[in-house]
Structure formats: structure tokens, C-alpha cells
C-alpha positions in Angstrom: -19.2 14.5 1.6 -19.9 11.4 2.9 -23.6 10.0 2.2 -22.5 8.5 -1.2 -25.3 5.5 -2.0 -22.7 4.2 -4.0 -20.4 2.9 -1.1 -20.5 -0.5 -0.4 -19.4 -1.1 3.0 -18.6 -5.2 2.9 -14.8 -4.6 1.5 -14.3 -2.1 4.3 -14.8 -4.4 6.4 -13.1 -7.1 4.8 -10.2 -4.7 5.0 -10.4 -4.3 8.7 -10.1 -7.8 9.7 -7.4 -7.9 7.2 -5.5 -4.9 9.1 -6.2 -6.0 12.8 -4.8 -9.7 11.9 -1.5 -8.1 10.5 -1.5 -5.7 13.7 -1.8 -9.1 15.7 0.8 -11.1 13.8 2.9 -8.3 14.4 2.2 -6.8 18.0 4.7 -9.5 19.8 7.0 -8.2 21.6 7.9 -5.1 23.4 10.5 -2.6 22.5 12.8 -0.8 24.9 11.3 2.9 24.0 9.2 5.2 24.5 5.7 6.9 22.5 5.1 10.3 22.6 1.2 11.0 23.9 -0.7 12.5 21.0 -4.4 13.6 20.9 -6.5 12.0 17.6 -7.0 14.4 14.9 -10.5 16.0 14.6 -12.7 14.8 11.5 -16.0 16.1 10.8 -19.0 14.3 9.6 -22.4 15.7 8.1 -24.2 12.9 10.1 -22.7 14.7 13.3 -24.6 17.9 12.8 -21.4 19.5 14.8 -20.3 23.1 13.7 -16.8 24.3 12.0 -17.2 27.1 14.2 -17.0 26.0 18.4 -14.9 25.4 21.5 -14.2 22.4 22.9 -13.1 22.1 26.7 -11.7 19.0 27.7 -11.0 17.4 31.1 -8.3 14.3 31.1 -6.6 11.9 33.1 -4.4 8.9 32.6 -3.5 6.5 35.1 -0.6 3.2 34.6 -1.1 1.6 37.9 2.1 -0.5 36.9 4.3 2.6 37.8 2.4 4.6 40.1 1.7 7.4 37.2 -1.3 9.4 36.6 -2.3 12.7 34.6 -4.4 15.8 35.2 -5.4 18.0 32.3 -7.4 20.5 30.6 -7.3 21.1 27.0 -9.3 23.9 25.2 -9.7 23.2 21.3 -11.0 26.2 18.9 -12.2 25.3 15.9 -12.5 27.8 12.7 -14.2 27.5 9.8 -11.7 27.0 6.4 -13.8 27.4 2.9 -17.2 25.4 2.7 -16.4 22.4 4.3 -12.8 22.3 5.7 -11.9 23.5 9.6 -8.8 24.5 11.2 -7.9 23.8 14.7 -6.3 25.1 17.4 -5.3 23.3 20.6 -4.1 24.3 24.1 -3.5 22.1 26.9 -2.4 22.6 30.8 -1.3 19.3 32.6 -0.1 18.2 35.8 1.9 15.1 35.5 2.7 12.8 38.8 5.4 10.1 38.4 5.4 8.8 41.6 8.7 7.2 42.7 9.7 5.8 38.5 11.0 9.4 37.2 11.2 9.4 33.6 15.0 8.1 33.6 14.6 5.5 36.0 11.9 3.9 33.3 13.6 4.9 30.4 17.5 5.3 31.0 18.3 4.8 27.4 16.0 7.9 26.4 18.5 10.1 28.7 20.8 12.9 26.4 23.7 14.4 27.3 22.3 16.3 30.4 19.9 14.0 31.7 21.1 12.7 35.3 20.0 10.0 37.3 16.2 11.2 38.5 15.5 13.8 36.2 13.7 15.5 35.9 14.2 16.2 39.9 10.7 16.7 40.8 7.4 14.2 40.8 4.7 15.9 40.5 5.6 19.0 37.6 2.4 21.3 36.0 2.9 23.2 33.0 1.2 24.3 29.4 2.2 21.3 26.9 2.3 21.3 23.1 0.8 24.0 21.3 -1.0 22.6 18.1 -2.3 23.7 14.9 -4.2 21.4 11.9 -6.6 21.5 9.5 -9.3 18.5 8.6 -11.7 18.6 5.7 -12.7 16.4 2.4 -10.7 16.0 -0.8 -11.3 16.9 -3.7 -9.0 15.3 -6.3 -10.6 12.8 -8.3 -8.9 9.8 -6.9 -9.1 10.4 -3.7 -13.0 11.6 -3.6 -15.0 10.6 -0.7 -11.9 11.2 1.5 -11.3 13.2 4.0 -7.5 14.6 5.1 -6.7 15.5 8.7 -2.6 17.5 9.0 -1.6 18.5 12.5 1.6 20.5 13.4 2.6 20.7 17.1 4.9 23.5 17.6 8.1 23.9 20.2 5.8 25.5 23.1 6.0 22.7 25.9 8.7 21.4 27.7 10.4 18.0 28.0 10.1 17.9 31.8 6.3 16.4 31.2 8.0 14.2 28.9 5.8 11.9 27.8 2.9 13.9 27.5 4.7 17.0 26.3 8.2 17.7 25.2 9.5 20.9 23.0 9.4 18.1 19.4 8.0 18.8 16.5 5.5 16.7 15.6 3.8 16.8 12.2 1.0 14.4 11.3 -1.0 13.4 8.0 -4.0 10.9 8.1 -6.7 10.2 5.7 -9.7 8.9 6.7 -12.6 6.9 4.5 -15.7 7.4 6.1 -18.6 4.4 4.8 -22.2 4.8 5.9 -23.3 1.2 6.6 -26.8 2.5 7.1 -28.6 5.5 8.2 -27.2 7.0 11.5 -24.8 4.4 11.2 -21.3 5.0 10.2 -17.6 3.6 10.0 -14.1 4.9 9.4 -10.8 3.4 8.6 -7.7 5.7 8.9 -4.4 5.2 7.7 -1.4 8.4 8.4 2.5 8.8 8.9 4.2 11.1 11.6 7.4 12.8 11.1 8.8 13.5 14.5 11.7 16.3 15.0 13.6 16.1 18.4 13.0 18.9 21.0 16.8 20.0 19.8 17.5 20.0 23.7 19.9 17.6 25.4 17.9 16.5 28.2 16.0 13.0 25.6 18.0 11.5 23.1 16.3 11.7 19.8 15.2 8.4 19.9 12.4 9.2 22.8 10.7 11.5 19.3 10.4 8.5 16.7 8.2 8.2 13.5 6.4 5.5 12.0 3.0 4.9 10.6 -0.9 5.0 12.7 -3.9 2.8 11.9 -7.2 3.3 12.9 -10.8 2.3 12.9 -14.2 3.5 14.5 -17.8 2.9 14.2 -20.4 5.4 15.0 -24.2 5.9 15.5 -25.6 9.1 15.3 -28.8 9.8 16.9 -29.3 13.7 16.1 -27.9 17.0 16.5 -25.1 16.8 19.7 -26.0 12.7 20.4 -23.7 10.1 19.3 -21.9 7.0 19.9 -18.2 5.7 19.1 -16.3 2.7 19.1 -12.5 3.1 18.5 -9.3 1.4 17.6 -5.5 2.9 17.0 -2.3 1.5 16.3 0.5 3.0 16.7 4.0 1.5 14.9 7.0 3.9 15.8 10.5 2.9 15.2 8.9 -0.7 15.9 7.4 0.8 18.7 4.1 -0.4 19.3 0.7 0.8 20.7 -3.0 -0.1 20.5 -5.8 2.1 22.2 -9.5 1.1 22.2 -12.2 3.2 23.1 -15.7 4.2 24.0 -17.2 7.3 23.8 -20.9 9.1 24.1 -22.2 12.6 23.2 -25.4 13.8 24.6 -26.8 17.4 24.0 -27.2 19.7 26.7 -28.3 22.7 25.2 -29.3 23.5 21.6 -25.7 24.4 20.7 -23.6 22.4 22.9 -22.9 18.4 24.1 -21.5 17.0 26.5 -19.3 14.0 26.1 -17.3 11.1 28.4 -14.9 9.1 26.7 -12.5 6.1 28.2 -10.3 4.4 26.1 -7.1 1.3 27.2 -4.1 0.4 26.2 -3.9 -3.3 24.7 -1.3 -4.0 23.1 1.1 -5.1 26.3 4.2 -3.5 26.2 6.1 -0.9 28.2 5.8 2.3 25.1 2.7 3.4 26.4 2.4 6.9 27.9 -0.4 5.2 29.9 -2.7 2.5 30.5 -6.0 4.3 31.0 -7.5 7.6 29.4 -10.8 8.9 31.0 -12.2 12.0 29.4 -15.3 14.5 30.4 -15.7 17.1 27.9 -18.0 20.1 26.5 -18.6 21.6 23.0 -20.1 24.6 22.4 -21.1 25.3 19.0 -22.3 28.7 16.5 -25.3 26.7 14.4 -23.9 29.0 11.5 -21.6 26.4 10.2 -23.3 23.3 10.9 -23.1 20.7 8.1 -25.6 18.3 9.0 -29.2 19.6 9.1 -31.0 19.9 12.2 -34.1 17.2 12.3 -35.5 18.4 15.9 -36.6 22.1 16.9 -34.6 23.7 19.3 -35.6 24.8 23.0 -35.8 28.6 21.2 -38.4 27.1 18.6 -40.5 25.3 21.2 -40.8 28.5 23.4 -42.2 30.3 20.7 -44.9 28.1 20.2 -48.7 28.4 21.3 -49.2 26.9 24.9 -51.8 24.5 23.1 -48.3 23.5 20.8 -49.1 25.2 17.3 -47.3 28.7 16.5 -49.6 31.4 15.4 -49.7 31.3 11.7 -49.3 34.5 9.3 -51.6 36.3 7.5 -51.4 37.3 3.6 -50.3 40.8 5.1 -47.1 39.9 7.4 -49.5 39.6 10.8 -50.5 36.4 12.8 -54.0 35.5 12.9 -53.5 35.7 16.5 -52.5 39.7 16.6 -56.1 40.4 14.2 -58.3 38.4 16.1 -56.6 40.5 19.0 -58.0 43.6 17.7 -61.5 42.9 16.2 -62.5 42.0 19.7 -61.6 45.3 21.2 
């Protein structure tokens, strides 16, 4: 999908500077808003060696230390298999938001609807299942878009907008398409370009302006060091109703078993002004995978392999009629 030796990395990179200059020239300035928390889309990559079929279990939390907020959560993410190299996904997350002594419309009094009063939502410290989301990720195929891949999330109505920023009952829906470029082997970037439509929770608690839409940059370079083991370097802009945001990150995979990984990401908010759900993501999470629906290949043997080898390291070979050597020798010596 990706390992095209035809790709020549230098105007990607070109491009990059290009877009982080323009994301510069126009990051000044902070808009009296708000930005809706939403979780990157899941892309595959042969070099990853990850499977279409796994769980994901995530454990997050956020802190802005210039309002006193933080973030507890837990997000499982199921991911299916759809056609050869395509995978739906499924996400699920339980949160415990803490606001301190800044509720949501002491921050943000212009975001207040109709019903929202002075403190809402009444309580600091609120815990509840947030957005319920669906998407699918996988290549193109049309000829002009070859060597792409397409990411299209949909979060449904399932939260509530008392966690508001980091849930709400909107209607999120998201497409991004991504360019991966292999710079060299094990070595890998991506530059990603989408637009999100955002329909208000329909309730009068936000005005409709706390849900806005606008476009989302990104970038990220990678080195892949095997089956479950790799390394990422991240950036996304946000640009919402001239709402603005910029996240970098750092994140590491290490295998933990044959089919699984376990991960810590951290990631900031750079860009300065007051739309950020938060200033600090920390994450600690663990993937499981089926190694039916792997698309990379697997260049070490697992922990399964090496325990059915010989103590002195070489398997017993076969024979011409099905048995090892090991089970004849075996029986001529009785």
C-alpha cells in the first residue's frame, strides 16, 4: 500500500515546511471559543505489522494547570477487519472530568444556550460514558488518489454535554486523507489533510457555536523497529471557525507479548490560546492483536516458535515420511 520505490520523499517535505510556515503566519491570536476534544483517526501501515483484527485499551489524562482542570479516562477501541486491507473501528470511552472552581460557563459564558445558568453544569467533578464512535480507515484505490489512504469517523449522540469539552451529545463527522512516504526502510512519514462537519447536540444547554467545523492538518514521522515496536513524532492543527489548536507529540510501542504492545504517548498544546480542551495529554495503552490479519510480515519468531525448538536451538527436522529425525532415532535405539 505504501512501500512504493517510486516515492520521492524531498517535496513532502518541502511541503511541510511550507504548511507549518502558513500555520505560523496564521496562529496569532486567540479566539473567544471553544474546541471540542477529538481522538486522531486510526491509520494502518504494513511497516507496523499491527492487525485489522485487535483491542485497544487506553488509559488518559489531561491536565491545564491554568484552570485547575484535569481528565481521567479509559477508552476501549475494537478494530474489525473490512475487505483485504480496510478496518473499521469502534470506540468507547468512560471519563471523569474535574473542573475545579472554572465551571464550563464561567470559562466560556458566550458558549451558554438558552438553559445554561451561571455554574453549570452544577457539579465539579462529573463521570460518565462520552461519545460513542464508529469509522473506517483503509487505502484508495482510484487512480488519482493511489498511494493514499482515507480515514471517515462518525461520532454518534451517546454522551452528554455536562463533560462538555470532552464529550457532548454533537455529531461529529470527520474525513482525512493521509500520504504516507517511506523515506527509508523502517523509516516513515505522513502528512494529513481532512475537514469536520460538526452538528450541535440539538440541546439548549451550548449554543451551537461551542460545535464548530473547519479544516485539520497534520504531520508525523515514524520508525519501525519490528512487529509491536515503534516510534512517532506528531503534529496537528486544528482551524475551527478560526479557532485554533496545535498538538505535538511523542509516542513509543514496545511488544509485550507475541500478539500485543504496549504503548505511552504524551503530546502539548502549542499554539497559545484559550480553545484548548487542555494543555497536556498523557496516555498508557495496550493492544492486543489476532496475527490473522496482520499486514506487515513478521521478521522475528515468536515466543511459541522458540519453545518448540531443540534445547541446543535447532527444531528437529522432518523426514521424507512426515516424522522428525528425532522420533526415528528414538525408536532404533530401543
Amino acid at each position: 500500500m505504501i512501500d512504493s520505490p517510486g516515492v520521492r520523499p524531498l517535496p513532502w517535505l518541502a511541503l511541510t515546511i511550507l504548511l507549518t510556515g502558513l500555520t505560523a503566519l496564521t496562529g496569532a491570536g486567540s479566539a473567544q471559543a471553544q474546541l471540542l476534544h477529538l481522538d486522531p483517526l486510526p491509520f494502518f501501515t504494513p511497516a507496523d505489522s499491527t492487525s485489522r483484527l485487535a483491542l485497544v485499551v487506553d488509559l488518559d489524562r489531561t491536565n491545564d494547570d491554568k484552570f485547575g482542570w484535569t481528565m481521567n479516562r479509559i477508552m476501549l477501541t475494537a478494530f474489525l477487519p473490512a475487505g483485504d486491507d480496510a478496518a473499521f473501528f469502534l470506540r468507547l470511552p468512560h471519563q471523569t472530568f474535574d473542573s475545579g472552581e472554572v465551571p464550563v460557563s464561567s470559562r466560556w459564558p458566550w458558549l451558554m444556550g438558552p438553559d445554561g445558568q451561571d455554574g453549570w453544569p452544577g457539579e465539579s467533578r462529573i463521570s460518565s460514558f462520552g461519545k460513542l464512535e464508529i469509522g473506517v480507515t483503509g487505502p484508495i484505490v482510484l487512480p488519482l488518489l493511489r498511494g493514499m489512504d482515507y480515514g471517515l469517523a462518525l461520532g454518534l449522540p451517546s454522551g452528554t454535554d455536562r463533560v462538555y469539552p470532552f464529550s457532548s451529545q454533537s455529531i461529529p463527522l470527520r474525513l482525512q486523507l493521509r500520504k504516507p512516504v517511506v523515506l527509508s526502510h523502517g523509516l516513515q512519514a505522513g502528512f494529513l489533510a481532512g475537514y469536520l462537519v460538526h452538528m450541535d447536540s440539538g440541546k439548549d444547554f451550548l449554543d451551537s457555536s461551542a460545535f464548530p467545523s473547519g479544516y485539520q492538518l497534520g504531520a508525523s514521522l515514524a520508525r519501525y523497529g519490528g512487529r509491536g515496536s515503534r516510534w512517532h513524532l506528531t503534529w496537528d492543527y486544528r482551524n475551527e471557525d478560526s479557532r485554533k489548536s496545535q498538538l505535538v507529540g511523542v509516542q513509543g510501542w514496545v511488544p509485550w507479548t507475541d500478539d500485543g504492545a504496549v504503548g505511552l504517548k504524551i503530546a502539548r498544546e502549542i499554539q497559545g490560546s484559550l480553545d484548548r480542551p487542555a494543555e497536556w495529554y498523557f496516555t498508557l495503552s495496550w493492544r492486543f492483536d489476532s496475527p490473522k490479519y496482520r499486514q506487515g510480515l513478521a521478521d522475528k519468531p515468536t515466543i511459541k516458535q522458540k519453545s518448540a525448538e531443540r534445547p541446543g536451538g535447532q527444531p528437529g527436522s522432518k523426514s521424507g515420511d512426515g516424522k522428525s529425525r528425532d522420533d526415528n532415532s528414538d525408536k532404533s535405539s530401543r
